[in-house]
C-alpha positions, -999 to 999 in steps of 0.1 A, spaced: 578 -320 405 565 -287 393 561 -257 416 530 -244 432 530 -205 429 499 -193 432 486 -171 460 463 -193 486 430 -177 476 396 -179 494 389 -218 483 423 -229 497 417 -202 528 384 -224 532 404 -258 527 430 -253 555 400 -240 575 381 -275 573 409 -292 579 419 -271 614 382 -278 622 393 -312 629 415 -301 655 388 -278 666 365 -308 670 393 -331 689 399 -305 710 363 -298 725 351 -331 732 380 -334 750 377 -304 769 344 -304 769 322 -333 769 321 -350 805 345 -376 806 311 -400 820 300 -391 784 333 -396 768 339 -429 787 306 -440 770 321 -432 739 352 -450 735 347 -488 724 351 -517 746 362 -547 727 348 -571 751 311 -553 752 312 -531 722 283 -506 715 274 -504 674 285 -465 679 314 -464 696 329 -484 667 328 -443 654 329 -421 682 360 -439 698 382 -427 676 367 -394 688 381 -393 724 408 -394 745 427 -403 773 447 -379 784 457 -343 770 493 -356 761 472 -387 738 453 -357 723 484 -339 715 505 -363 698 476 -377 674 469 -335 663 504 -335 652 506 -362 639 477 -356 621 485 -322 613 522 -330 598 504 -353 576 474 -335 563 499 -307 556 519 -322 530 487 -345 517 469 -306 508 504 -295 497 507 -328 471 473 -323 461 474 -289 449 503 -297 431 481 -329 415 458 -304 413 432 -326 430 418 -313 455 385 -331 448 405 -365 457 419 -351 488 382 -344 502 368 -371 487 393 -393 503 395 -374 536 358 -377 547 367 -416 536 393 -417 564 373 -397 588 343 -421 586 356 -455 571 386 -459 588 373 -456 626 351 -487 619 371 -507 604 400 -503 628 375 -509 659 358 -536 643 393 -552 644 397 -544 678 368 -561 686 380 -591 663 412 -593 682 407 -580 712 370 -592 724 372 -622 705 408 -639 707 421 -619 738 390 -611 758 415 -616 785 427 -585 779 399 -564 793 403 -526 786 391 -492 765 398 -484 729 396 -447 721 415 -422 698 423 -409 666 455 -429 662 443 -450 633 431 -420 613 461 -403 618 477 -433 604 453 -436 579 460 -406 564 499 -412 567 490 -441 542 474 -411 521 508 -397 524 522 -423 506 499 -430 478 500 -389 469 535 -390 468 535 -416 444 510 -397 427 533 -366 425 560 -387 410 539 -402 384 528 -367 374 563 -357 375 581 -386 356 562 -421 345 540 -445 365 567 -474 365 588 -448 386 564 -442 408 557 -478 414 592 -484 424 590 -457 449 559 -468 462 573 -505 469 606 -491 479 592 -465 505 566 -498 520 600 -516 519 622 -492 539 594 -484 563 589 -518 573 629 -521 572 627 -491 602 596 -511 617 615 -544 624 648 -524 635 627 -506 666 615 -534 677 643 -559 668 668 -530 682 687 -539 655 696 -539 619 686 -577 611 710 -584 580 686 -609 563 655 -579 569 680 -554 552 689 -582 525 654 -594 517 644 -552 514 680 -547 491 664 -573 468 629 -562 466 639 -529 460 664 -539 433 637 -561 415 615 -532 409 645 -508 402 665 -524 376 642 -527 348 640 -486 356 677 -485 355 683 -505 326 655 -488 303 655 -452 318 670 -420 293 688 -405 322 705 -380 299 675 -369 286 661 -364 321 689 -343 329 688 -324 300 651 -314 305 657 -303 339 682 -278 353 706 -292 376 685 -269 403 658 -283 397 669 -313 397 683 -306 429 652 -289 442 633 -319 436 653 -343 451 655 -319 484 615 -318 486 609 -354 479 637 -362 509 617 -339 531 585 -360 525 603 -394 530 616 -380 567 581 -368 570 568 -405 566 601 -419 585 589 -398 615 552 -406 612 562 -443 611 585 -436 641 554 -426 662 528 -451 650 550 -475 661 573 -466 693 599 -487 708 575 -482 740 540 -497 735 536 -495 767 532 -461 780 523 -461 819 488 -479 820 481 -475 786 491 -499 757 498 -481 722 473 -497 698 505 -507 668 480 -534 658 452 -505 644 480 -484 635 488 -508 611 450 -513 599 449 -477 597 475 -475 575 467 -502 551 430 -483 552 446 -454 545 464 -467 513 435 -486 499 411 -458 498 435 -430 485 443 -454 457 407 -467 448 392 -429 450 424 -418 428 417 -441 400 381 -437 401 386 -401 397 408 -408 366 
């Protein structure tokens, strides 16, 4: 990956402003607005209002709810605006970031409904928060990474990191929740990774790769790409907790992992519409 040296000007000054707004926004209604108003707001599955399929991702339950979906939210944006200036495309990353902040709260809470007030209306209860955009854009995470490593090397490279990195995270998935390493999980993710990797192996110039790059940067590169990869193991870790039930509340994994699809699908369709 090449470097990104130049000075954060007024447009990037302007970009990390719109993105803190969101925080800005979070924060207020929570603080703010009256939780009668806010109650109103959040979607009941069982007796959904056309609205709240939007303005439930917009509240909260508690101040500690608030707080992990900002940091989450934040550690993703982060290195999404970082990959994209190094893409330089930082039309996709607005383009696809009013996406997420508008499609992915209805389609997440039309699932809920789906799920919830149609096949478990047993299970009476309030939907709210910005989980499922938070892992929306962890999904966004993901697709610009690929991005990067297309830009950086070739597009069959990048596809084998893209499956690989699916693979391992839904490797880390079933170990919470098994509490264990399941040996035919890790086997069946060994072999899909080695299906895509082996025609990479067998056809790649590694000298030549080596000989364009200095072993630094070499070095360098593989340093940064680990750093997003824990970034996304960490994400993943709090989407999906060992705990989904936290006190009263139940932790949504279900629109976590809508979000996330979401999150993928309209990063990739606004990337290759925008060539």
């Amino acid at each position: 990956m090449r470097s990104i040296t130049s000075p954060i000007g007024k447009q990037h000054a302007a970009d990390l402003l719109l993105v803190a707004s969101i925080v800005a926004v979070l924060t207020t209604v929570h603080v703010l607005v009256p939780s009668s108003l806010q109650d109103q707001l959040a979607l009941r599955p069982a007796d959904p209002q056309w609205y709240t399929l939007l303005t439930a991702a917009y509240t909260h339950a508690s101040f500690d709810h608030l707080q992990g979906n900002l940091t989450g939210y934040l550690l993703a944006v982060g290195y999404v605006y970082w990959l994209c200036l190094y893409l330089e495309r930082r039309q996709w990353f607005w383009q696809t970031t009013l996406g997420l902040l508008l499609i992915t709260p209805f389609v997440v809470n039309s699932a809920n409904v789906l799920l919830y007030g149609t096949y478990l209306p047993e299970l009476d209860g309030v939907a709210r928060g910005f989980s499922g955009v938070v892992a929306a854009f962890v999904g966004f995470l993901l697709v610009s990474f690929t991005a990067a490593i297309r830009e950086a090397h070739t597009t069959q490279l990048a596809q084998v990191v893209g499956v690989g990195l699916i693979l391992l995270l839904l490797l880390l998935i079933d170990t919470v929740y098994a509490r264990t390493l399941r040996p035919i999980v890790v086997g069946l993710v060994v072999f899909g990774i080695c299906i895509q990797a082996v025609p990479i192996l067998y056809h790649r110039d590694w000298d030549t790769l080596v000989q364009t790059r200095s072993r630094e940067q070499l070095l360098f590169q593989i340093a940064r790409s680990s750093l997003i990869v824990v970034v996304l193991a960490i994400l993943t870790l709090q989407m999906f907790p060992a705990e989904v039930v936290v006190g009263n509340s139940f932790v949504n994994i279900f629109a976590h992992g809508i979000g996330f699809t979401v999150g993928i699908a309209v990063s990739a369709v606004l990337l290759s519409y925008n060539g």
